[in-house]
TORMARBA-429237 format. One line per 4 residues: number of its first residue (from 1); for each residue x, y, z of C-alpha. Coordinates in pm, 1 decimal, always signed. Example, Ala and Ser with C-alpha at 12.3 -4.5 7.8 and 13.67 -1.06 7.14 Angstrom:
1	+1230.0:-450.0:+780.0 ~ +1367.0:-106.0:+714.0
END
This chain:
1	+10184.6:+12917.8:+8921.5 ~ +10041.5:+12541.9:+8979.9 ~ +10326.2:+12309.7:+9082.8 ~ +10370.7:+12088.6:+8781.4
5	+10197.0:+11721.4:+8806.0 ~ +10528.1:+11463.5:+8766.8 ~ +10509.8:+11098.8:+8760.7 ~ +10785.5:+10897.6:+8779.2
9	+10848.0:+10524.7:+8714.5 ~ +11113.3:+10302.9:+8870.7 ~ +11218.2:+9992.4:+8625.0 ~ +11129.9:+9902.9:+8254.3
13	+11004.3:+9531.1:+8271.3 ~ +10644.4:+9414.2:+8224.3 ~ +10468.9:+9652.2:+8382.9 ~ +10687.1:+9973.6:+8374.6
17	+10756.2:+9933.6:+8017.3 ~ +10402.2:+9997.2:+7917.0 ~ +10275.1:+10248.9:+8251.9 ~ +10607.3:+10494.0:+8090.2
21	+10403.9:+10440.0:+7699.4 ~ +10073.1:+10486.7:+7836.2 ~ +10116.1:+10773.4:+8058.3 ~ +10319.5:+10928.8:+7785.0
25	+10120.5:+10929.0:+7491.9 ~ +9779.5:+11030.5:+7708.6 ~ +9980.9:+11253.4:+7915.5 ~ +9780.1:+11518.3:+7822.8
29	+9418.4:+11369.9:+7830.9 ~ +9497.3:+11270.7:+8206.0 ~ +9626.7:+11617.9:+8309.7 ~ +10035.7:+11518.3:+8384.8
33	+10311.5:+11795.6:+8308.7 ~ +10598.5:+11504.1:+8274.6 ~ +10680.3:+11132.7:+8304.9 ~ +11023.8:+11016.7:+8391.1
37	+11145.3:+10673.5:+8431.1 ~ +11435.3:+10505.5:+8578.8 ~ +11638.9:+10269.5:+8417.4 ~ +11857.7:+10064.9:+8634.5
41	+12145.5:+9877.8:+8367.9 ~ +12261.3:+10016.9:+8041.4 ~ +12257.8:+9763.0:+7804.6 ~ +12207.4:+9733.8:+7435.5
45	+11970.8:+9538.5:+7386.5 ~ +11737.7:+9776.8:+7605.3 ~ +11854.6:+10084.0:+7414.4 ~ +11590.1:+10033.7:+7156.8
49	+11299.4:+10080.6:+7399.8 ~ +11474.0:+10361.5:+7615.5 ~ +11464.3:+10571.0:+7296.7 ~ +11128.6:+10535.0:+7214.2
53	+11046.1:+10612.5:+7564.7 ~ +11207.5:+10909.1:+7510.6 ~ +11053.2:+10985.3:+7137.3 ~ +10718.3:+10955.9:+7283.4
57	+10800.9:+11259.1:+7572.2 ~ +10931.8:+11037.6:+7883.8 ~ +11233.8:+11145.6:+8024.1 ~ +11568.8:+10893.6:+8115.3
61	+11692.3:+10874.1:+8459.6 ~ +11955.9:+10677.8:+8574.4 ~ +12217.6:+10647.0:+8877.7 ~ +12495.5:+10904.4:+8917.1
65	+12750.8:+10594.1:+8846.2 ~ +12642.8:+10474.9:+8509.5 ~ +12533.0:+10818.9:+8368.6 ~ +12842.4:+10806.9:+8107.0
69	+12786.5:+10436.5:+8051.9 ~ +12442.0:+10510.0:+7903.7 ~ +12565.7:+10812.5:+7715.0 ~ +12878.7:+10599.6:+7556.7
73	+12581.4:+10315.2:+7465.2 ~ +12373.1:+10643.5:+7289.4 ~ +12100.2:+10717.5:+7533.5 ~ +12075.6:+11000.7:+7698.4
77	+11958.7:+11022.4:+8042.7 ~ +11778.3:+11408.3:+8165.7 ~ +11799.7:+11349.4:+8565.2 ~ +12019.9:+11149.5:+8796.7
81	+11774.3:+10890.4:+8981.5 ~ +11682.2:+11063.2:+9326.1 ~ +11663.1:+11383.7:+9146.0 ~ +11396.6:+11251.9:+8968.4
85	+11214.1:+11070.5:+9273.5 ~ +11259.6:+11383.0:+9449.6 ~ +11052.8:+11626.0:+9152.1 ~ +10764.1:+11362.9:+9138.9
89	+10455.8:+11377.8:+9240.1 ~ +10375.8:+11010.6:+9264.6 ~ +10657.1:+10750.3:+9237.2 ~ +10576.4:+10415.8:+9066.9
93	+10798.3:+10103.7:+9174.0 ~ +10758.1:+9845.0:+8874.0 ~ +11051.1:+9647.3:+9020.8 ~ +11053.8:+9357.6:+9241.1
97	+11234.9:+9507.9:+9517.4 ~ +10974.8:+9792.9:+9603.3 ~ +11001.8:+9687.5:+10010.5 ~ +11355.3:+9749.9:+9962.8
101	+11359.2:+10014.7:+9817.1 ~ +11110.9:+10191.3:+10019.5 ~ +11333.2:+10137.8:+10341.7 ~ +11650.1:+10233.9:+10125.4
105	+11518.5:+10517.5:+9948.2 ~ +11110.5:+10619.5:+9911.8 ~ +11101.4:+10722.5:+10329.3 ~ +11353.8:+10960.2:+10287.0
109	+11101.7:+11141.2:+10063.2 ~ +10771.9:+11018.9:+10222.2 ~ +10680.4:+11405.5:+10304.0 ~ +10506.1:+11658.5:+10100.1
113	+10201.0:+11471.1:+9942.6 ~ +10381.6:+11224.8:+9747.8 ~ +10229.4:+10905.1:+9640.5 ~ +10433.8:+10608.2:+9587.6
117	+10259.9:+10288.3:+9437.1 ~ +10407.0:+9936.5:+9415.4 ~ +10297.4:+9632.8:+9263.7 ~ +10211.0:+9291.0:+9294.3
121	+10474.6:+9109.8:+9466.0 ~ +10560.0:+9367.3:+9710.2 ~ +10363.1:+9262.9:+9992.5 ~ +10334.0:+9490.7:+10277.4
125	+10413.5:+9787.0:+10036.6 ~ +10121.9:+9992.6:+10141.5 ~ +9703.9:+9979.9:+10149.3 ~ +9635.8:+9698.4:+9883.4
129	+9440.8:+9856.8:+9585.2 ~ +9266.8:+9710.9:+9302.8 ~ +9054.5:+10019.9:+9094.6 ~ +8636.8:+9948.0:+9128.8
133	+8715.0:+9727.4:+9440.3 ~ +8794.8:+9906.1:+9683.4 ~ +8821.5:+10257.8:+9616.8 ~ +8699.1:+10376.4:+9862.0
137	+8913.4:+10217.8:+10110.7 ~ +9172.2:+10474.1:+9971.4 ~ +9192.2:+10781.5:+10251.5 ~ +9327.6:+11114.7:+10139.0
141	+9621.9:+11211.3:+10362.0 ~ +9698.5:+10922.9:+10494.0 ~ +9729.5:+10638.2:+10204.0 ~ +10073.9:+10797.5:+10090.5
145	+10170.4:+10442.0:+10030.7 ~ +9961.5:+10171.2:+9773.7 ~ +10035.9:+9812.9:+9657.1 ~ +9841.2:+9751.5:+9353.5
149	+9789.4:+9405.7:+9445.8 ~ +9846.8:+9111.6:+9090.1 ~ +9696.1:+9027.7:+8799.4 ~ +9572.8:+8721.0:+8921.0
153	+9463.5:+8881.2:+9253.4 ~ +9259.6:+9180.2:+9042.1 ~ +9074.2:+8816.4:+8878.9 ~ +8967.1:+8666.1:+9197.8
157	+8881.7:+9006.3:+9328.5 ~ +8622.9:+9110.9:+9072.9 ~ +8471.8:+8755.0:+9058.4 ~ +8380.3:+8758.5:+9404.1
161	+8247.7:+9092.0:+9385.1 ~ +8043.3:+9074.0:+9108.6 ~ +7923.1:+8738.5:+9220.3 ~ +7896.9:+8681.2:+9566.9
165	+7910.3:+9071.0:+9692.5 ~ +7681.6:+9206.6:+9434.9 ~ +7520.8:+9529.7:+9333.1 ~ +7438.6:+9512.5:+9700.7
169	+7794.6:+9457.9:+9785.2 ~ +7692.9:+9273.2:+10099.0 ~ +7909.7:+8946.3:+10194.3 ~ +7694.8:+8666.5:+10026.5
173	+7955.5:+8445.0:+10005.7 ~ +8000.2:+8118.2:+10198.4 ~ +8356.9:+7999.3:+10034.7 ~ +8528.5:+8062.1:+9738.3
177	+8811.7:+7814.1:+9548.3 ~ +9074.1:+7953.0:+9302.7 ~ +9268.4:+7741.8:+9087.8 ~ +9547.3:+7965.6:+8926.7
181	+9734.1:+7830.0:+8634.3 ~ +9993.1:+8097.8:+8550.9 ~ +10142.7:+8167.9:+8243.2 ~ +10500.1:+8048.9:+8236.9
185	+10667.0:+8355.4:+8172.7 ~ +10591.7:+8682.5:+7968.6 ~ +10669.0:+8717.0:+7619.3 ~ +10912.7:+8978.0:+7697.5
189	+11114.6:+8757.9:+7902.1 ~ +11394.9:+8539.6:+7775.9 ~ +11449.9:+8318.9:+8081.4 ~ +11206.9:+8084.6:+8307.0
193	+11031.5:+7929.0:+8037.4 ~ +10943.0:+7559.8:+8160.4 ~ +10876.6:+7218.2:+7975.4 ~ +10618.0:+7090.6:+8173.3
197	+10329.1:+7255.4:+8398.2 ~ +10442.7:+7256.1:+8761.2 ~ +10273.9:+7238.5:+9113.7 ~ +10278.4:+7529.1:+9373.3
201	+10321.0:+7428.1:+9674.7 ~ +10009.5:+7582.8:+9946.0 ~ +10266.4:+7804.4:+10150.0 ~ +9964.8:+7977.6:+10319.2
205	+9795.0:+7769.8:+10632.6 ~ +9477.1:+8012.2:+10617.6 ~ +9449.3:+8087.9:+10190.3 ~ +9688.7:+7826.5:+10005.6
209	+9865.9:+8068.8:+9815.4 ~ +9931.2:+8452.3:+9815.3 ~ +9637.1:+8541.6:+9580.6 ~ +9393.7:+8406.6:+9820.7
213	+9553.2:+8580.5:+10061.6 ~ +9633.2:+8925.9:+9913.1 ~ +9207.1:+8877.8:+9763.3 ~ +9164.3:+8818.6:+10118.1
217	+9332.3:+9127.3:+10250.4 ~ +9215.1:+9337.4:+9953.5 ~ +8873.1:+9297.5:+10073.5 ~ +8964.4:+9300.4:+10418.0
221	+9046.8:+9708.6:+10337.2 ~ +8650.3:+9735.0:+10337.7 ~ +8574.5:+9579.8:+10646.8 ~ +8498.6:+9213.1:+10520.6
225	+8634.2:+8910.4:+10628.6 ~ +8588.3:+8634.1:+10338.4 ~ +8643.6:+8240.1:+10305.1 ~ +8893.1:+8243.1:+10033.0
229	+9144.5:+7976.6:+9940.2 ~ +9380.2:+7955.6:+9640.1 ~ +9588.5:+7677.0:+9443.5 ~ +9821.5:+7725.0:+9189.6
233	+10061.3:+7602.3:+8927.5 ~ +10267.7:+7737.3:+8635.5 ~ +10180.0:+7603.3:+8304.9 ~ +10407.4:+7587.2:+8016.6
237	+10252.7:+7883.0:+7800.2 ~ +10346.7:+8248.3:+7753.5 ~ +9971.8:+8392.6:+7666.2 ~ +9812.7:+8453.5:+7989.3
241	+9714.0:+8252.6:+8329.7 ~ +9361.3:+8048.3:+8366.1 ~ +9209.7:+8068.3:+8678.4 ~ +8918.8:+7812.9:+8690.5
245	+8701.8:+7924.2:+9007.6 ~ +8390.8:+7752.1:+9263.4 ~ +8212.5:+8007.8:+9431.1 ~ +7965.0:+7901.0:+9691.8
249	+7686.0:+8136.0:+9832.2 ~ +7445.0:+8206.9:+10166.9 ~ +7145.6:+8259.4:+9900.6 ~ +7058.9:+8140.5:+9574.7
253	+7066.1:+8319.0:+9284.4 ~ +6963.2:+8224.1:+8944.3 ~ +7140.7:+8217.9:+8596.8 ~ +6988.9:+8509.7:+8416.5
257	+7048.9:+8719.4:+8724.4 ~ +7456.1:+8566.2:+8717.1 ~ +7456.9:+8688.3:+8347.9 ~ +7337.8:+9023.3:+8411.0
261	+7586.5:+9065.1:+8697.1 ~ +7866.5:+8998.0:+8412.9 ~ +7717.8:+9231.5:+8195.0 ~ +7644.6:+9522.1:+8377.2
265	+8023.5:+9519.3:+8496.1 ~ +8282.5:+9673.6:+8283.8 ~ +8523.9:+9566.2:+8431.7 ~ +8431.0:+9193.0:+8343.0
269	+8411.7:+9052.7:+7937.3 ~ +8304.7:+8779.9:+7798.2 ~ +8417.5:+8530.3:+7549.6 ~ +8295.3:+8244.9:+7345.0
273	+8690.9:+8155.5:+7275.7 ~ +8826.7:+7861.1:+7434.4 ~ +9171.2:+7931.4:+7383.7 ~ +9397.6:+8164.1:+7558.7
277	+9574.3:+8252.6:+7258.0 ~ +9259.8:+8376.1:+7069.6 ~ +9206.6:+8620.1:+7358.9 ~ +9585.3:+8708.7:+7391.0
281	+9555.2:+8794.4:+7010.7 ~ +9272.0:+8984.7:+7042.5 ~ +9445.4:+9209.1:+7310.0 ~ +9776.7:+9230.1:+7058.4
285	+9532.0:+9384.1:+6779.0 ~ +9253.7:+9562.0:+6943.4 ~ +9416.4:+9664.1:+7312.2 ~ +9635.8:+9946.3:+7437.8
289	+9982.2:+9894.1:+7402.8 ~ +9841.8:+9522.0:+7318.2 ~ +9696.1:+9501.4:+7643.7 ~ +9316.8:+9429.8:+7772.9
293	+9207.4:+9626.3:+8049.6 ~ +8946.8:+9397.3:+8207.4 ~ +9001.6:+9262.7:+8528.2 ~ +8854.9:+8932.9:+8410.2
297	+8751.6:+8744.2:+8053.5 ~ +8510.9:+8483.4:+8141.5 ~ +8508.4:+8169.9:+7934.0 ~ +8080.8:+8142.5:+7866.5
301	+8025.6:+7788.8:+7789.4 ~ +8239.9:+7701.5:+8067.7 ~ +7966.4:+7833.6:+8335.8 ~ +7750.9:+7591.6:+8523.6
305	+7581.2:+7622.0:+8838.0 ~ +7503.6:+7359.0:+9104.2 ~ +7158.6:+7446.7:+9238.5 ~ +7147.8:+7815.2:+9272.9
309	+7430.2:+7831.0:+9532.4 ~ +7742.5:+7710.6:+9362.3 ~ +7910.9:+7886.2:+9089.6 ~ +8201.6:+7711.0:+8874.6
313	+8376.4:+7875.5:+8563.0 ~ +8729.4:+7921.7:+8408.1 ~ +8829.0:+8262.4:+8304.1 ~ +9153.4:+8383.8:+8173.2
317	+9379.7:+8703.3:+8356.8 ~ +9470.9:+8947.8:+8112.6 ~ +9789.3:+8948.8:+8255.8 ~ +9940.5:+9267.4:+8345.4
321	+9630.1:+9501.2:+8173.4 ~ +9436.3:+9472.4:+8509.1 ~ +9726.1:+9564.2:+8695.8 ~ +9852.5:+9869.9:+8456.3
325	+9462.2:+10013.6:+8517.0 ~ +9456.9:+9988.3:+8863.5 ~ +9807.4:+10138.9:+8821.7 ~ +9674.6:+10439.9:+8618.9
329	+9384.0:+10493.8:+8862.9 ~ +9587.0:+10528.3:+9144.7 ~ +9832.5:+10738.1:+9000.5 ~ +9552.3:+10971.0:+8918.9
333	+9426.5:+10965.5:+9273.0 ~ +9737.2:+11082.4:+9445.6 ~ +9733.4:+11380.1:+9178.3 ~ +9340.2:+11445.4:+9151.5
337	+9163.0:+11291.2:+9406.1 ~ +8876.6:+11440.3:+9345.4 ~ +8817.9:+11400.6:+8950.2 ~ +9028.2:+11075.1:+8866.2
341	+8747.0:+10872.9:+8775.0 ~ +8694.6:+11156.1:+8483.3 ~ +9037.8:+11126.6:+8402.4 ~ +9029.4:+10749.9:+8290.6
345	+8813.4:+10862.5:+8046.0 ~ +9035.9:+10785.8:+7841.8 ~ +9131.7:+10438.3:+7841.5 ~ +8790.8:+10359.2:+7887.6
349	+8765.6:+10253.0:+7498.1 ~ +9041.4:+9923.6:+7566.5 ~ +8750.9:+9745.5:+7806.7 ~ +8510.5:+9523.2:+7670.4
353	+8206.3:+9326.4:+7649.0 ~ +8306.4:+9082.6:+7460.4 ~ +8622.8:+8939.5:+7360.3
END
């Protein structure tokens, strides 16, 4: 009999809330047997979600210690938490404490073709991974560990390679400059909302800020070493971050052949909306689990060009959608590394040309 394809997610926040919804309801479609998740604190006001987890087939774990706790609060957990890290196939830390809990608890089960995939924040998890950039910097046997690297990251990423690298992918570019203005905090979150936008300080000599950096290292996975530097600050919205961008080039290239580039890209859309809350409520209505799947959305009439060489836009970062693909993709290369691409099939219908 085929050993049974697990996944298992660790936390219930942004991004784990909606990898556990996704990966249940097309559970079938992308060839999994079960999904389990791990919920760290029984409270209340989570219970809600933790049973519709489990309506839609996922399966509760929680720590030996608090197993009654959740029971008394009426959810009702299937596996104690290592139990359930130790049945999985691939392990997905949606927490920020995935370093941690790597050296705590993930080595201990680092054998036997497991996968374990962390995200954003967790630098130094594992090979940084962004799905259509560098795939094929992902080595079978040896990549047991990934850090799907942030949202913003996955912008500046596929702006540089659909503009400066090209269908070519050769290193056309001469520098590239990243304003991020982040969202202030998600709409699930109660806390860290701010009155006022707020400066980042540049804590990176070499990049500015860490999603130069990790874009740096990202592409540094395939061997090139690009001119990247990043600035950011937090503005007080919770719809999604703005990134306005300067790319500057060796060669020229001309507008029609910049538009095409966009076009021909799926993981890039388009918009004629100027507002981030137009595009946020077009990923509410028409997204899965209200999220857009593009890596990028492109603000049109804010493209120019200086000469043919220079490159300037603003684009918005559909948040944690670009990070839950790249999530997905992985997840389906630890399992089928052969056929994953043909298993994304089906989410292929929440990208899109235009928004």
């Amino acid at each position: 009999m085929a050993q049974k394809k697990i996944v298992h997610i660790v936390g219930t926040g942004t991004i784990g809330e909606p990898l556990v919804g996704i990966l249940s309801t097309l559970r079938e479609q992308f060839g999994i047997d079960e999904v389990t998740f791990h919920k760290r604190t029984p409270l209340l006001t989570d219970r809600s979600k933790v049973i519709v987890s489990c309506q839609n087939g996922a399966k509760l774990a929680v720590d030996k210690e608090r197993r009654q706790k959740f029971i008394d609060m009426g959810m009702q957990p299937t596996y104690e938490a290592e139990e359930a890290i130790e049945r999985a196939n691939v392990i997905i830390d949606c927490t920020p404490v995935g370093n941690e809990n790597k050296e705590k608890i993930y080595n201990r089960y680092a054998g036997n073709s497991r996968g374990f995939i962390a995200q954003g924040s967790e630098y130094g998890f594992g090979k940084m991974y962004a799905r259509g950039i560098n795939d094929r910097a992902l080595e079978r046997g040896k990549d047991q560990f990934v850090q799907v690297v942030s949202c913003n990251t996955h912008n500046l990423a596929v702006l540089i390679d659909t503009i400066a690298l090209g269908p070519e992918k050769e290193d056309n570019l001469e520098e590239a400059r990243f304003v991020c203005m982040r969202r202030a905090n998600d709409l699930s979150q109660e806390g860290d909302f701010i009155p006022a936008p707020e400066a980042a300080k540049h804590d990176d000599v070499q990049f500015g800020t860490h999603q130069g950096r990790d874009a740096h290292y990202l592409f540094k996975t395939l061997g090139l070493d690009l001119n990247i530097y990043s600035s950011a600050l937090k503005l007080n919205t919770q719809y999604m971050h703005t990134i306005h961008f300067n790319l500057k080039l060796r060669r020229g290239i001309n507008k029609d052949e910049l538009m095409r580039r966009f076009h021909s890209n799926g993981r890039v859309a388009m918009t004629n909306k100027k507002s981030s809350a137009s595009v946020f409520s077009f990923g509410r209505d028409h997204g899965i689990f209200g999220r857009i799947l593009n890596q990028t959305v492109i603000v049109t009439q804010s493209l120019a060009m200086r000469g043919d060489k220079e490159i300037i836009g603003t684009c918005f970062t559909p948040q944690d959608g670009n990070s839950l693909y790249s999530s997905l993709a992985a997840t389906l290369w630890f399992l089928y590394p052969d056929s994953y691409e043909e298993r994304l099939i089906p989410v292929k219908q929440y990208f899109f040309n235009e928004i």
